[in-house]
C-alpha positions as CSV (number, residue, x, y, z in Angstrom):
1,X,116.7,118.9,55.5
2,X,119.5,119.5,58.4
3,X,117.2,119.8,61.0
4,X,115.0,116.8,59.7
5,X,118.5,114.9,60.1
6,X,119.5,116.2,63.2
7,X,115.7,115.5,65.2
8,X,116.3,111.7,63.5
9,X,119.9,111.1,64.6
10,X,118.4,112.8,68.3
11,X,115.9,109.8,68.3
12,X,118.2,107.3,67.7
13,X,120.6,108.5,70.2
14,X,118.0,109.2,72.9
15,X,115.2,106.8,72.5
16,X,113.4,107.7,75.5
17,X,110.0,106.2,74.0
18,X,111.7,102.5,74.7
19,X,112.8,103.2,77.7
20,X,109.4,103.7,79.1
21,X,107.6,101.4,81.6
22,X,104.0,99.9,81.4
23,X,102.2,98.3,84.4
24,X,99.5,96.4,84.3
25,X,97.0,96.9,87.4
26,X,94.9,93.5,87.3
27,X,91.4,94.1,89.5
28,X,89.8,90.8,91.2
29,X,86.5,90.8,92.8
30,X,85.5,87.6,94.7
31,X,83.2,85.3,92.2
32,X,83.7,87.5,89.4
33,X,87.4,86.9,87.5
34,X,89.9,89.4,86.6
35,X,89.9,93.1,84.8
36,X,93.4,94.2,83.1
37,X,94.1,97.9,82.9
38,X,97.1,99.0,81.3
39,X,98.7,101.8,83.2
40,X,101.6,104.4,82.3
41,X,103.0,104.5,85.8
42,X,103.5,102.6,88.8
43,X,102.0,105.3,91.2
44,X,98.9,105.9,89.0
45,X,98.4,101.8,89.1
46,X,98.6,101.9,93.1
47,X,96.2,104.8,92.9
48,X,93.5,103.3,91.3
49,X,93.9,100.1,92.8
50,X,93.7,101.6,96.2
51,X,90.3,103.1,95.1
52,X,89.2,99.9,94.0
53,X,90.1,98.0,97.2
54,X,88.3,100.5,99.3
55,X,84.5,99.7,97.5
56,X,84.9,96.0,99.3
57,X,87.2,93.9,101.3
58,X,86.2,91.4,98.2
59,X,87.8,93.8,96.1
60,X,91.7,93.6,95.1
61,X,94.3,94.6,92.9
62,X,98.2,93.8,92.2
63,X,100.2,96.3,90.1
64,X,102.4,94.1,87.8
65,X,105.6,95.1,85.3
66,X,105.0,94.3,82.1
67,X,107.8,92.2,80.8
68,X,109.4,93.2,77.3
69,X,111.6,90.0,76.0
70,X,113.3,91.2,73.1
């Protein structure tokens, strides 16, 4: 039971899961619309969207924040 306390006061204290950031990387392709991909990172999202540019200069992205209002 102590250590069941102590993990959940730990949590509370250090709530490292809110802290974390999402990104959005939103794909366009000329004539087609838009693709959403949520991503865990901003470097991962500038990754892939670089990979996705490179198919076709038709082809582009934009990494975006996602915005948490509380």
């Amino acid at each position: 039971m102590k250590h069941i306390a102590l993990a959940l006061l730990t949590f509370l204290f250090f709530p490292t899961a809110s802290i974390a950031e999402n990104y959005f990387l939103i794909l366009t392709k000329k004539g087609t619309g838009l693709e959403r991909i949520k991503m865990a990172n901003l470097n991962d999202c500038k990754d892939l969207g670089d990979q996705w540019s490179s198919v076709s200069r038709k082809h582009t992205y934009v990494c975006l924040k996602e915005n948490k209002s509380d």
